[in-house]
N, CA, C and O atoms as a printed pandas DataFrame, in Angstrom:
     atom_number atom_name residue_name chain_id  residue_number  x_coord  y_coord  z_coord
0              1         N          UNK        A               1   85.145   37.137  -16.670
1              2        CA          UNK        A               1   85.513   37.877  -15.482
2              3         C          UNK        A               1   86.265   39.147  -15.872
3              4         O          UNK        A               1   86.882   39.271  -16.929
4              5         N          UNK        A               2   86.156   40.096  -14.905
5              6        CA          UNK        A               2   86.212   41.395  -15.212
6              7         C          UNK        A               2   87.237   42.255  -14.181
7              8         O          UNK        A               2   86.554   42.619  -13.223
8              9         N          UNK        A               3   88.481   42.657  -14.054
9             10        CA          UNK        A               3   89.178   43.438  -13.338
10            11         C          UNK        A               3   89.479   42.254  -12.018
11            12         O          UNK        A               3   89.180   42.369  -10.829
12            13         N          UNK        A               4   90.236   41.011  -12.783
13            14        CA          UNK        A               4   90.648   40.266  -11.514
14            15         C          UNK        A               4   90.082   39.667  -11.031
15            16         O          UNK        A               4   90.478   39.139   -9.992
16            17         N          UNK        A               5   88.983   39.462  -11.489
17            18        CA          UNK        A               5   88.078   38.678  -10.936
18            19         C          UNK        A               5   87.950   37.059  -11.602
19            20         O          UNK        A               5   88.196   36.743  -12.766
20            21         N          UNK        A               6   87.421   36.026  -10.325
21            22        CA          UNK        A               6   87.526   34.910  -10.773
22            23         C          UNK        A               6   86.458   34.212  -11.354
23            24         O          UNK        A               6   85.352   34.739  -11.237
24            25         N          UNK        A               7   86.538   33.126  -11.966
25            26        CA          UNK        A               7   85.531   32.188  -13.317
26            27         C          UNK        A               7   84.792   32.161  -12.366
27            28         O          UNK        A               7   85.063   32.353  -11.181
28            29         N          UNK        A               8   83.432   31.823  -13.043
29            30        CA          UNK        A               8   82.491   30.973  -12.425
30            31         C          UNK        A               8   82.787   29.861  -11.839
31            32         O          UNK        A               8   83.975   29.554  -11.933
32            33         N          UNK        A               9   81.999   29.020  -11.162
33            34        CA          UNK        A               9   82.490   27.664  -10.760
34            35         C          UNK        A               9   80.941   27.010  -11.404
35            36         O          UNK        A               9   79.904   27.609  -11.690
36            37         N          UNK        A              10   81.261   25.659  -11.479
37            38        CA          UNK        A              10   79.908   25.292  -12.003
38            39         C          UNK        A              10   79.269   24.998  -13.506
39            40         O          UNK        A              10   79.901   25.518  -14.426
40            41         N          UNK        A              11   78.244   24.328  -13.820
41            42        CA          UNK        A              11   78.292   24.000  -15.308
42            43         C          UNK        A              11   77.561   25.417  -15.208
43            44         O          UNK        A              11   77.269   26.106  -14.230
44            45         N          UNK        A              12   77.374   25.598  -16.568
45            46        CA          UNK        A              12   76.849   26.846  -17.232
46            47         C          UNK        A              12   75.262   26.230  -17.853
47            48         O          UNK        A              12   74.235   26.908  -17.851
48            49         N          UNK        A              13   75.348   25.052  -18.274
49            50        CA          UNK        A              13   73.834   25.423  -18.328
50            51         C          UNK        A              13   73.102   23.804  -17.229
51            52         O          UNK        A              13   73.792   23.002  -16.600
52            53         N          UNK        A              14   71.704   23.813  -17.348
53            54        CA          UNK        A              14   71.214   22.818  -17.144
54            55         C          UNK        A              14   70.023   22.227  -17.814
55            56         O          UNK        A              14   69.375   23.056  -18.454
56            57         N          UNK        A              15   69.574   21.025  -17.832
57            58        CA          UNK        A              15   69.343   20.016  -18.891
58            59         C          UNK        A              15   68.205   19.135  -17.965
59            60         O          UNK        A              15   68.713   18.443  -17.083
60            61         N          UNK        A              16   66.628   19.094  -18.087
61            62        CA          UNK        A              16   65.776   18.408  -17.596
62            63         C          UNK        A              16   64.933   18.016  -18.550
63            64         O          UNK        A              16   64.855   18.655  -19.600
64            65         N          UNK        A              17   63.867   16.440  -18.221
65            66        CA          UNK        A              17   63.213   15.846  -19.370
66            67         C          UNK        A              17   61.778   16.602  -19.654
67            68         O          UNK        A              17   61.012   15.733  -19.237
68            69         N          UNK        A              18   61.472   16.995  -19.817
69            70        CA          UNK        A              18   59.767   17.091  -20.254
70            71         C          UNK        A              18   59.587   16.539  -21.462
71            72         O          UNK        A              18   60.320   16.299  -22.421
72            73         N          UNK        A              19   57.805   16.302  -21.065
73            74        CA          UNK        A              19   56.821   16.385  -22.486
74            75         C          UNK        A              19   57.717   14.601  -22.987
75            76         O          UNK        A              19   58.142   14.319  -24.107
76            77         N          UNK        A              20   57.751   13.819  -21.895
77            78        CA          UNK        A              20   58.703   12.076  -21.935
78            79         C          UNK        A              20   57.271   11.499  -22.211
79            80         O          UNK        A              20   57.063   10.347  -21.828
80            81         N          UNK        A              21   56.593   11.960  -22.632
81            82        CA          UNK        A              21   54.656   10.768  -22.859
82            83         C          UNK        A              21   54.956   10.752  -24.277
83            84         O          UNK        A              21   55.555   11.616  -24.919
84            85         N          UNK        A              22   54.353    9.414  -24.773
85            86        CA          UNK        A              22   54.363    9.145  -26.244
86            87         C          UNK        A              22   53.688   10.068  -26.706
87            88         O          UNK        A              22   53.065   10.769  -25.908
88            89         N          UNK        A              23   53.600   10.380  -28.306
89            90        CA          UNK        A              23   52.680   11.769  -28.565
90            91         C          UNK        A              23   51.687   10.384  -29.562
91            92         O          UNK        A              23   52.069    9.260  -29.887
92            93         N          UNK        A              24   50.371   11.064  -29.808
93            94        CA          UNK        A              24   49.376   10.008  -29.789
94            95         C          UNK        A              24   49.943    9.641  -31.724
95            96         O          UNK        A              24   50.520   10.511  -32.375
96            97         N          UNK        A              25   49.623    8.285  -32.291
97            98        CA          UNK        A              25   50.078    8.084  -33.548
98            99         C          UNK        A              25   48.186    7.679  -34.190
99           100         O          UNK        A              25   47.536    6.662  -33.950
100          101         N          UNK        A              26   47.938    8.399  -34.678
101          102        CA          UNK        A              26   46.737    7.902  -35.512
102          103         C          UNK        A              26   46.898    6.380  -36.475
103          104         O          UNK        A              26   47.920    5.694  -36.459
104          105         N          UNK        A              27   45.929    6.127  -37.106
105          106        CA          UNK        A              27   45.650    4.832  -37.217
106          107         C          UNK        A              27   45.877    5.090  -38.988
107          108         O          UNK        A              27   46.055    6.238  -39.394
108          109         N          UNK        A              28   45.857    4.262  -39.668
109          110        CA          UNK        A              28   46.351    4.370  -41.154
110          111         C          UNK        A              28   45.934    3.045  -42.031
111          112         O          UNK        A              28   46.444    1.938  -41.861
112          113         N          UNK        A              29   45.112    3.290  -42.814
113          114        CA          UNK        A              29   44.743    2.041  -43.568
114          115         C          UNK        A              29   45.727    1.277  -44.105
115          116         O          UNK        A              29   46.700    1.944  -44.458
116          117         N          UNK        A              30   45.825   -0.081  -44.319
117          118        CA          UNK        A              30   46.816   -0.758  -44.788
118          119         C          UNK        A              30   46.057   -1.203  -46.393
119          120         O          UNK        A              30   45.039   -0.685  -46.851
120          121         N          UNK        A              31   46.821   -2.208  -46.988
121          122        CA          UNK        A              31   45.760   -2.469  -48.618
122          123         C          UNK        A              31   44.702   -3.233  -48.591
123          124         O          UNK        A              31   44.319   -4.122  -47.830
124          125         N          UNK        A              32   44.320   -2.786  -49.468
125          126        CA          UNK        A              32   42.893   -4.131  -49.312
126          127         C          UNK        A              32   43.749   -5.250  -50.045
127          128         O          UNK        A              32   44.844   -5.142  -50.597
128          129         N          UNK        A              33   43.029   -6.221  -49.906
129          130        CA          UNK        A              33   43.322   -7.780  -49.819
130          131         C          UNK        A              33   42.590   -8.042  -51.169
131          132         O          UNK        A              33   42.033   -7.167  -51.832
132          133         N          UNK        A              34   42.675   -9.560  -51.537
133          134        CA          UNK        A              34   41.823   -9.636  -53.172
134          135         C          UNK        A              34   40.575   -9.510  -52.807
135          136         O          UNK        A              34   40.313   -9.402  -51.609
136          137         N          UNK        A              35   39.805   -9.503  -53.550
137          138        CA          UNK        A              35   37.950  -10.029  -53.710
138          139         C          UNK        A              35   38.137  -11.587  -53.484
139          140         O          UNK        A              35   38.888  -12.534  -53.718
140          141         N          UNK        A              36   37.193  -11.291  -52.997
141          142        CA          UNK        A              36   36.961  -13.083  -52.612
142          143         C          UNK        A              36   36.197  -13.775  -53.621
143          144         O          UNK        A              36   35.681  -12.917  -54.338
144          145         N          UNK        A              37   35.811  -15.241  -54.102
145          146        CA          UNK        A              37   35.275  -15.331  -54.931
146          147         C          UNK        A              37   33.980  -15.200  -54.544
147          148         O          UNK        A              37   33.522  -15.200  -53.402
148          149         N          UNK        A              38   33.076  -15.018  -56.251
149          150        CA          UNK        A              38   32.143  -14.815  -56.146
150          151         C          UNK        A              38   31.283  -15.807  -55.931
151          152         O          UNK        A              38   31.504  -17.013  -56.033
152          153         N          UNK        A              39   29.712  -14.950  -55.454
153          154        CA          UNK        A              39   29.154  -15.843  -54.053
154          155         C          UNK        A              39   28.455  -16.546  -55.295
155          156         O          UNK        A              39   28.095  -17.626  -54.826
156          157         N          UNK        A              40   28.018  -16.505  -56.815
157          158        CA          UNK        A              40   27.409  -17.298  -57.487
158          159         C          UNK        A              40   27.938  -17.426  -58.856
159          160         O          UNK        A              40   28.529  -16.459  -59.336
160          161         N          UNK        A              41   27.798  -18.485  -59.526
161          162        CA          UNK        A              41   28.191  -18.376  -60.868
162          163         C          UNK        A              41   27.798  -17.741  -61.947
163          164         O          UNK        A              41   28.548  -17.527  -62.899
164          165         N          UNK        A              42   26.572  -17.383  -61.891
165          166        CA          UNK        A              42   25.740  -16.504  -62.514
166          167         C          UNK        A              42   24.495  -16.185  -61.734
167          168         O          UNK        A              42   24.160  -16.584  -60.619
168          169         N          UNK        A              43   23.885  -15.372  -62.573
169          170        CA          UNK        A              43   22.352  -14.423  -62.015
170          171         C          UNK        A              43   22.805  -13.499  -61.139
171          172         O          UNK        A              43   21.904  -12.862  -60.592
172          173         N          UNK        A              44   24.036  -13.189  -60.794
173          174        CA          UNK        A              44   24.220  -12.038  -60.503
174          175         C          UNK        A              44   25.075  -12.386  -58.762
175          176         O          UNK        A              44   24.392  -12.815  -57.833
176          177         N          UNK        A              45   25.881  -12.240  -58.674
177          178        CA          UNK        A              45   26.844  -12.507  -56.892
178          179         C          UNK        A              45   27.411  -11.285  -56.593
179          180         O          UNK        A              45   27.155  -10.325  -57.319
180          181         N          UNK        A              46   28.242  -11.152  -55.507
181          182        CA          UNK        A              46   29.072  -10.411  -54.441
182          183         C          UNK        A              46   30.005  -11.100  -54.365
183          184         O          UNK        A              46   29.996  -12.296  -54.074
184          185         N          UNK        A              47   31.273  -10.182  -54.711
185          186        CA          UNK        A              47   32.431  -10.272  -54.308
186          187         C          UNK        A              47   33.255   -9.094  -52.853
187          188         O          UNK        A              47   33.148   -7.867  -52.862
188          189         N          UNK        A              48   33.981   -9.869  -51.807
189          190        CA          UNK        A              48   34.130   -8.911  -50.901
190          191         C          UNK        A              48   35.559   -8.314  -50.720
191          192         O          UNK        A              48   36.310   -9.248  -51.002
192          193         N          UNK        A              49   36.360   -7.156  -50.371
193          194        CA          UNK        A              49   37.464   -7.704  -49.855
194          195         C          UNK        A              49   37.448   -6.640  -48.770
195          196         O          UNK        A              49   36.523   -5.832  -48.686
196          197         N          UNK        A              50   38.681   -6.652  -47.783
197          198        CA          UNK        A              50   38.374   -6.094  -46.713
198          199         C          UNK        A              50   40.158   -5.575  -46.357
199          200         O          UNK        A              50   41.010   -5.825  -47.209
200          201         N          UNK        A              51   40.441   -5.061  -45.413
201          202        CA          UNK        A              51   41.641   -3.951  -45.252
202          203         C          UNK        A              51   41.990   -3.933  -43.625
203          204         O          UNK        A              51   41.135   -4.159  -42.769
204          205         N          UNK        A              52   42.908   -3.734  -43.433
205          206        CA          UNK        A              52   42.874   -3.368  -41.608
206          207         C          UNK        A              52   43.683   -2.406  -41.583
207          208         O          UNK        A              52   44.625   -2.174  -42.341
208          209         N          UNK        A              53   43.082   -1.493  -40.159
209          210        CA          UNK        A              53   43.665   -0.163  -39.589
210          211         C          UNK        A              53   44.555   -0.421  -39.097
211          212         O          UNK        A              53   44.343   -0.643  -37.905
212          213         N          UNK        A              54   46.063   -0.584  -39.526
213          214        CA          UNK        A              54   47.346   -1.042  -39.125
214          215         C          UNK        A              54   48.573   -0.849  -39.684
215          216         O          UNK        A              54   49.665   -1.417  -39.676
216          217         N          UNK        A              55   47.986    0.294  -40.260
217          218        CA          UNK        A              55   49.599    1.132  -41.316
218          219         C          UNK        A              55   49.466    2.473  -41.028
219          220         O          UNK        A              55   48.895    3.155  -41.879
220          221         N          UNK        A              56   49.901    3.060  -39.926
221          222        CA          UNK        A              56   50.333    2.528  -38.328
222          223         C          UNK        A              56   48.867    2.182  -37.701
223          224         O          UNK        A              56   47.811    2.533  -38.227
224          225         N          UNK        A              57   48.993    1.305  -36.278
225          226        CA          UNK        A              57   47.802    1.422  -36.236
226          227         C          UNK        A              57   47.617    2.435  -34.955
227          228         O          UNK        A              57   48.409    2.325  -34.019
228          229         N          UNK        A              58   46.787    3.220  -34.919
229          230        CA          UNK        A              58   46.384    4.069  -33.844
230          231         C          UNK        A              58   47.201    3.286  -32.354
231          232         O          UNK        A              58   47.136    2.141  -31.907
232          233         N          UNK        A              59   47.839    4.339  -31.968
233          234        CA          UNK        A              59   48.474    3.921  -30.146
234          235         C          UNK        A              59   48.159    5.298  -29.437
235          236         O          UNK        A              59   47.574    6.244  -29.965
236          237         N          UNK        A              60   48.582    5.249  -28.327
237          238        CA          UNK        A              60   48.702    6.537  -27.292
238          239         C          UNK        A              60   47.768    7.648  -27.643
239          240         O          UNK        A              60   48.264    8.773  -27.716
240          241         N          UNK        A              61   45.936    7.441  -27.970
241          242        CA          UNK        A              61   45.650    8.304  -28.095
242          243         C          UNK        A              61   44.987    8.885  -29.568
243          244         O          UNK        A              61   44.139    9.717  -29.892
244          245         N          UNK        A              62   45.702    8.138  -30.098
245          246        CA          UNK        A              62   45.530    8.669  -31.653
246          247         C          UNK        A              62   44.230    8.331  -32.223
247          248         O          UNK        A              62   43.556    7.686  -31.420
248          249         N          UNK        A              63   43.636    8.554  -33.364
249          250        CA          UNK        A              63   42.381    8.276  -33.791
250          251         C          UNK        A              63   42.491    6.833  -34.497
251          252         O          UNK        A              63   43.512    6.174  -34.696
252          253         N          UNK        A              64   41.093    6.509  -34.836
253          254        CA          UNK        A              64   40.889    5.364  -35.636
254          255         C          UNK        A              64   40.940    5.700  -37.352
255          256         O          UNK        A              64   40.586    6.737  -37.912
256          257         N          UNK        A              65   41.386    4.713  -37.833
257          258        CA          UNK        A              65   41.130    5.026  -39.019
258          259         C          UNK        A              65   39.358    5.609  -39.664
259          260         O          UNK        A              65   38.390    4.987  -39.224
260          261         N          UNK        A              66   39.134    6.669  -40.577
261          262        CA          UNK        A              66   38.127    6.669  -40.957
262          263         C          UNK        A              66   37.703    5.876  -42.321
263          264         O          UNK        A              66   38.436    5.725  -43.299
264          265         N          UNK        A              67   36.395    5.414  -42.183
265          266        CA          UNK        A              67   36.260    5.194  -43.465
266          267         C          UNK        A              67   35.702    3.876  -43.611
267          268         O          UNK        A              67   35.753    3.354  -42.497
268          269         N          UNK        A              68   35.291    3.238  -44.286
269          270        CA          UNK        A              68   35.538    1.601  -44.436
270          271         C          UNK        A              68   36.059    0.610  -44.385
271          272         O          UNK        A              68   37.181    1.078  -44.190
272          273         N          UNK        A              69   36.257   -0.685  -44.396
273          274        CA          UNK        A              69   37.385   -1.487  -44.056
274          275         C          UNK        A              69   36.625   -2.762  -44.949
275          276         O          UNK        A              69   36.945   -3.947  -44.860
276          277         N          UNK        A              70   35.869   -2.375  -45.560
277          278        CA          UNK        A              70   34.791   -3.480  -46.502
278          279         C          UNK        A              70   34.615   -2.755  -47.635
279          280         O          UNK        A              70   34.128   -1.628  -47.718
280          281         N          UNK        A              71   35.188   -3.706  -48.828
281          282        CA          UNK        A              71   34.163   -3.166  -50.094
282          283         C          UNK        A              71   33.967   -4.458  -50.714
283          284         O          UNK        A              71   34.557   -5.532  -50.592
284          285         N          UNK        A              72   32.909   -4.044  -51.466
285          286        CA          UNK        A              72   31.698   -4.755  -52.244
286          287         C          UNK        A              72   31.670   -4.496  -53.750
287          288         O          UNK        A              72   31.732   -3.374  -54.251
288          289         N          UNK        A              73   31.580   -5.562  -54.373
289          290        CA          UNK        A              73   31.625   -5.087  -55.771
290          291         C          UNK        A              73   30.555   -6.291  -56.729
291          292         O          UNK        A              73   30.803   -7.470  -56.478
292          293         N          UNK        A              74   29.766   -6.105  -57.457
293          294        CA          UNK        A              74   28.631   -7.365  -58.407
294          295         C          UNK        A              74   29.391   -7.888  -59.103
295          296         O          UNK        A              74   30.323   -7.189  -59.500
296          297         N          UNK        A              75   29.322   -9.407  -59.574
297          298        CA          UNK        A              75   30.006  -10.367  -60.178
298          299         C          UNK        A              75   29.078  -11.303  -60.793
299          300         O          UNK        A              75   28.226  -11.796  -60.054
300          301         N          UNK        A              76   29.099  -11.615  -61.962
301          302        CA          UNK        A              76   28.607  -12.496  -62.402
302          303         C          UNK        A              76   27.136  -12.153  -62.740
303          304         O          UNK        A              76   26.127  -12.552  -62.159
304          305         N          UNK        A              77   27.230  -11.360  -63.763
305          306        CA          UNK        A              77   25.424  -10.944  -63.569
306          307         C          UNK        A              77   24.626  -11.629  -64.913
307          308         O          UNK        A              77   23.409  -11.597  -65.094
308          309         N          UNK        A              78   25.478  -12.157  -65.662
309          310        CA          UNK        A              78   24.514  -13.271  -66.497
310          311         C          UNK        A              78   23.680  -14.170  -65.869
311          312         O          UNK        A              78   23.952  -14.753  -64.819
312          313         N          UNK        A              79   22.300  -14.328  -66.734
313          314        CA          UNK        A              79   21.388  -15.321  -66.547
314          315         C          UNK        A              79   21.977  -16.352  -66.431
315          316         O          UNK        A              79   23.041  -16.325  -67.049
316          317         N          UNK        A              80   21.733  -17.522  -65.777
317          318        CA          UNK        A              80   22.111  -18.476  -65.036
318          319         C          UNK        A              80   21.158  -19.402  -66.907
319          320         O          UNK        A              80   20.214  -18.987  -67.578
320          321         N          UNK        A              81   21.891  -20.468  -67.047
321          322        CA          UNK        A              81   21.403  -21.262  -68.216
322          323         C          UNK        A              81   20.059  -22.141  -67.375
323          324         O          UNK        A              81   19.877  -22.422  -66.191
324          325         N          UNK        A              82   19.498  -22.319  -68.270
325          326        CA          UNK        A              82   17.940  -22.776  -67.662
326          327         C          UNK        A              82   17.943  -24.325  -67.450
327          328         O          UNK        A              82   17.091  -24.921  -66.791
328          329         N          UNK        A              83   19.365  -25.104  -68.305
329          330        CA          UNK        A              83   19.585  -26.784  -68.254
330          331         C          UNK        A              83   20.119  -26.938  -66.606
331          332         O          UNK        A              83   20.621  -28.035  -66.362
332          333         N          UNK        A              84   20.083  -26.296  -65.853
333          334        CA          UNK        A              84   20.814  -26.690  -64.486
334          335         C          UNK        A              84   19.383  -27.366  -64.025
335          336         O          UNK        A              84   18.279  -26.845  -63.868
336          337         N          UNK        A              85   19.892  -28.926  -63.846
337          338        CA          UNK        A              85   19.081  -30.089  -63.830
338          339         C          UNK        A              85   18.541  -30.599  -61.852
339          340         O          UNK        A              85   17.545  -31.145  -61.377
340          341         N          UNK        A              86   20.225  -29.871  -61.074
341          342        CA          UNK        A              86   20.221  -30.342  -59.568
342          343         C          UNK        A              86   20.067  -29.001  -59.195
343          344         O          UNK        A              86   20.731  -28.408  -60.045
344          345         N          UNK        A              87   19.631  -28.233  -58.498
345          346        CA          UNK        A              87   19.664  -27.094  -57.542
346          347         C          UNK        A              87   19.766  -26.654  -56.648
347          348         O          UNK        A              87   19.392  -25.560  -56.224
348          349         N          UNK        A              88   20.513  -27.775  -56.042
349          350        CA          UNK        A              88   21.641  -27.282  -55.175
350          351         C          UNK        A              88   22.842  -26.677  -55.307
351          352         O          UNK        A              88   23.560  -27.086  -56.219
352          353         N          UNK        A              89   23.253  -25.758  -54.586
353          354        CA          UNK        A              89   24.571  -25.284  -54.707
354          355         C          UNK        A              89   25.876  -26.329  -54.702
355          356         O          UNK        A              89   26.143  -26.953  -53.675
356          357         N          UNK        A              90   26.825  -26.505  -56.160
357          358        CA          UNK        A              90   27.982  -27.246  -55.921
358          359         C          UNK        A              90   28.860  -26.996  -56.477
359          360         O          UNK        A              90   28.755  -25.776  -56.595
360          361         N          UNK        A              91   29.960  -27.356  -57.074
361          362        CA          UNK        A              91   30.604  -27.053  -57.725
362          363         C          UNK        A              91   30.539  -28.225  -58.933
363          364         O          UNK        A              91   30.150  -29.385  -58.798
364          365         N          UNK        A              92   30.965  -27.668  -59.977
365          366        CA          UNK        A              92   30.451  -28.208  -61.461
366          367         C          UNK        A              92   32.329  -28.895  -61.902
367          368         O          UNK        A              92   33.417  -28.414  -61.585
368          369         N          UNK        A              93   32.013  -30.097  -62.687
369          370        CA          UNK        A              93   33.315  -30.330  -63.645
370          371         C          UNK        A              93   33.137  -30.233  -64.615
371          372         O          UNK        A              93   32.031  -30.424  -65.119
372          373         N          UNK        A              94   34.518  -29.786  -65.450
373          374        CA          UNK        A              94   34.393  -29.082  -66.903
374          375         C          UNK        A              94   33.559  -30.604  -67.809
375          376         O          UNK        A              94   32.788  -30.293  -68.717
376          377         N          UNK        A              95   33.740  -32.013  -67.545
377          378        CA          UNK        A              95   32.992  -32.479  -68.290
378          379         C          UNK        A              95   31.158  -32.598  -67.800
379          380         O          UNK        A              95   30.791  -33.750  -67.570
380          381         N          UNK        A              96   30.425  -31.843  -67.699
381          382        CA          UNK        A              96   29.340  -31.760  -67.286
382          383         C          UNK        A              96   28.050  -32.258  -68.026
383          384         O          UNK        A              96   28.059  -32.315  -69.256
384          385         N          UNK        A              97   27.118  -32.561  -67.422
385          386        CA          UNK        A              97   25.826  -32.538  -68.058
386          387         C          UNK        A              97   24.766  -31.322  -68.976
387          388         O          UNK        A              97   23.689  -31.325  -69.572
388          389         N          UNK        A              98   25.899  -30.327  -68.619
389          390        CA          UNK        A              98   24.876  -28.725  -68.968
390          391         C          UNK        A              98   25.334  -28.755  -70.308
391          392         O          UNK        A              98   24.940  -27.730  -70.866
392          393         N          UNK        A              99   25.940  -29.418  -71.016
393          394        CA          UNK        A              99   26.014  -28.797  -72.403
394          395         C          UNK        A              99   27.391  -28.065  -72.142
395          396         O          UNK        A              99   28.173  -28.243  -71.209
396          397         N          UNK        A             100   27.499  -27.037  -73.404
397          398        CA          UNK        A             100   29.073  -26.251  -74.164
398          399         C          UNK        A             100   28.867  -24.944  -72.802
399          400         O          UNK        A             100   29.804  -24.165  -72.629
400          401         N          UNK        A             101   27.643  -24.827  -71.953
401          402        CA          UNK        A             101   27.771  -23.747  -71.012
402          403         C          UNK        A             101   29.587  -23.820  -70.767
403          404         O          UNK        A             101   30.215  -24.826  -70.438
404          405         N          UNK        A             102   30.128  -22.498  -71.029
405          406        CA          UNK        A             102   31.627  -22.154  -69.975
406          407         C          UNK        A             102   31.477  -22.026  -68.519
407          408         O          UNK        A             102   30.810  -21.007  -68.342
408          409         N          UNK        A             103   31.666  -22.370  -67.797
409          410        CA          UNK        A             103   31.187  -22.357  -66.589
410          411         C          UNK        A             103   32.732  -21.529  -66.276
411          412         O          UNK        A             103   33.870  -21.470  -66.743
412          413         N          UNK        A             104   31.956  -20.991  -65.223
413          414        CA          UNK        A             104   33.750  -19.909  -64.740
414          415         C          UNK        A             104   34.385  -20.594  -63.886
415          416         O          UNK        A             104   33.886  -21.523  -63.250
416          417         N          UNK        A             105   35.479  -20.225  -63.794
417          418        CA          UNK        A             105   36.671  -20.994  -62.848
418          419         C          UNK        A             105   36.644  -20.245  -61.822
419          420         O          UNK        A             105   36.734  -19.068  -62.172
420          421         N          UNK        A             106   36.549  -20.389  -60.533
421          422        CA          UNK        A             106   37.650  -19.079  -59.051
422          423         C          UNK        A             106   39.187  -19.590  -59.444
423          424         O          UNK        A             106   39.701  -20.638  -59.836
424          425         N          UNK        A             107   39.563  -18.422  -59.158
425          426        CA          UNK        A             107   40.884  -18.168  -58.996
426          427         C          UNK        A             107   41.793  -19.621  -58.497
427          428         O          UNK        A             107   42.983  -19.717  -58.795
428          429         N          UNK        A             108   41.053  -20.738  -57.690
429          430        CA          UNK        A             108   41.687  -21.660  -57.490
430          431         C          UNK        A             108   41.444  -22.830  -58.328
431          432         O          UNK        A             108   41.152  -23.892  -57.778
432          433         N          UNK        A             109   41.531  -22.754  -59.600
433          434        CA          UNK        A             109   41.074  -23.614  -60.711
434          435         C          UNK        A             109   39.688  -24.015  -60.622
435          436         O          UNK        A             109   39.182  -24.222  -61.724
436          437         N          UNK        A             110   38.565  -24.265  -59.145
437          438        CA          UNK        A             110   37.612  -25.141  -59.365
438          439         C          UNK        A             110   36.573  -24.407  -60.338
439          440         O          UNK        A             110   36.878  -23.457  -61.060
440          441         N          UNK        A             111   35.430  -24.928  -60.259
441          442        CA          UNK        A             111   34.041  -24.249  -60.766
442          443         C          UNK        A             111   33.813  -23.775  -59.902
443          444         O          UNK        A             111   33.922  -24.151  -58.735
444          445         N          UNK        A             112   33.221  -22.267  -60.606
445          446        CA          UNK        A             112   32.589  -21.443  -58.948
446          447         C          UNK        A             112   30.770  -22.452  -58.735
447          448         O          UNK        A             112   30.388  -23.579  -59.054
448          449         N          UNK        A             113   30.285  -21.554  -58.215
449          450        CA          UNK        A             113   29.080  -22.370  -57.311
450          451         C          UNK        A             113   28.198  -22.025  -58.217
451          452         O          UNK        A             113   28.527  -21.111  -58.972
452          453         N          UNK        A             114   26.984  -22.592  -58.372
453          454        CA          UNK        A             114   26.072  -22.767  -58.596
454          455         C          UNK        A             114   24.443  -21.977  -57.730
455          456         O          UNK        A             114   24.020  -22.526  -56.713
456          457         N          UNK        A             115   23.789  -20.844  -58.241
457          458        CA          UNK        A             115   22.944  -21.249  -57.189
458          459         C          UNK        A             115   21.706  -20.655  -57.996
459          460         O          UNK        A             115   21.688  -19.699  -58.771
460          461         N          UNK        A             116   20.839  -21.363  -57.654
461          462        CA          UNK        A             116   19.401  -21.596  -58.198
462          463         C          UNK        A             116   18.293  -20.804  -57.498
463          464         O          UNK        A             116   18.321  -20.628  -56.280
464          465         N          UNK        A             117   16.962  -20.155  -58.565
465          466        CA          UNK        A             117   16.164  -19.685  -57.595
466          467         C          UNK        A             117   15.148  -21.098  -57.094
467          468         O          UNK        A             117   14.306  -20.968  -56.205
């Protein structure tokens, strides 16, 4: 104030919400997971593992993750030994009928599978 004159009365500034909407969060791959075991013991299998769009996952708008959420990888591509006597798919014990064949283990100690043409 200027030559006697009196204050303002009143706040000096003012204060309203905008732009209160979530802003959109895109979607974000999380890790892939192990390979799963493989689908044969020999002659050649598929192993899979897979991932989810959830590191963050897409909200309010946002995009999907791009890309894949599956991968694929060959396992086991030796000839299968020609003494496999049953041909059905099973699982084998280390004392077996096949002879000194090593037969592979999965990851959970057993014999992986067996499979025949």
């Amino acid at each position: 104030p200027q030559h006697g004159g009196a204050d303002c009365e009143g706040e000096d500034t003012e204060t309203r919400t905008c732009n209160s909407h979530p802003c959109p969060i895109s979607g974000g791959w999380g890790d892939f997971g192990d390979f799963s075991e493989c689908t044969v013991a020999c002659g050649g299998g598929e192993q899979t593992r897979t991932r989810k769009c959830d590191t963050p996952l897409p909200q309010h708008g946002g995009v999907d993750c791009e890309g894949e959420d599956r991968e694929t990888r060959d396992c086991n591509p030796d000839t299968c030994p020609r003494k496999i006597l049953d041909c059905e798919t099973k699982l084998m014990k280390e004392s077996s009928i096949y002879g000194d064949y090593n037969w592979p283990k999965t990851d959970k100690g057993t014999y992986a599978k067996i499979q025949c043409d």
